[in-house]
C-alpha positions in Angstrom: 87.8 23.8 147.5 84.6 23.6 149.4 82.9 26.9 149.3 85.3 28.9 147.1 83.4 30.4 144.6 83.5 29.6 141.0 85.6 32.9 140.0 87.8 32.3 142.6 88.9 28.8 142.1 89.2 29.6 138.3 91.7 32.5 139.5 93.5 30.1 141.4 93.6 27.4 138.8 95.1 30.1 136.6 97.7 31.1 138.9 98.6 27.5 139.0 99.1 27.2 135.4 101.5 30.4 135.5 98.8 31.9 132.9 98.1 35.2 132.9 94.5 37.0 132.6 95.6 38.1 129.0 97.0 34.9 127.8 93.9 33.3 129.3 91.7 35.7 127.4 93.6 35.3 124.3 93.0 31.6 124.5 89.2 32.0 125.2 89.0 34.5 122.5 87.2 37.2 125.2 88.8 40.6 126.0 90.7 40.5 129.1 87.9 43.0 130.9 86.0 39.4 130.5 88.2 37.3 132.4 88.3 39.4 135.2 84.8 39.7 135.7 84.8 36.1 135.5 87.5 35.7 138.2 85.5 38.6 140.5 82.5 36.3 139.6 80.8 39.7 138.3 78.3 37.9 136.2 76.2 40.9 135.8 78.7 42.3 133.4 79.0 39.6 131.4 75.3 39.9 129.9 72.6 37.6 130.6 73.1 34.5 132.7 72.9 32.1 129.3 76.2 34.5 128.4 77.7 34.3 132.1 77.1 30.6 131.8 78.8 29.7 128.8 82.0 31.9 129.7 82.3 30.1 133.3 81.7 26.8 131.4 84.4 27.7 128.5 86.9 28.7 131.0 87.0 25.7 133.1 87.8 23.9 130.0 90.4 26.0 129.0 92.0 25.4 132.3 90.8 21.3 133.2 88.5 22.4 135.8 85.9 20.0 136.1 82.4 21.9 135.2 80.6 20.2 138.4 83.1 22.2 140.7 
């Protein structure tokens, strides 16, 4: 959706899937603290932006989200 931000439409996408945040973080190999500060889009948690980066990206593959979105 135009203008949701990245965390959120991952949430959503999520949701969709019936997956929950600890299944998801199983999957991505990431503790489940990650996840949410992924879905809050609380990137300053996550480390440096290369770090926040590469989680964002590995998640929207994990759930078919097209990385341009």
């Amino acid at each position: 959706m135009a203008g949701e931000a990245p965390g959120a439409r991952l949430r959503r996408e999520r949701l969709r899937q019936g997956l929950s945040q600890g299944k998801a973080a199983e999957q991505l190999r990431l503790d489940t603290i990650v996840v949410e500060a992924i879905e809050t889009d609380s990137y300053a948690t996550l480390g440096t932006p290369v770090y926040a980066r590469g989680h964002l990206r590995k998640y929207a593959v994990l759930l078919g989200v097209p990385g341009d979105e």
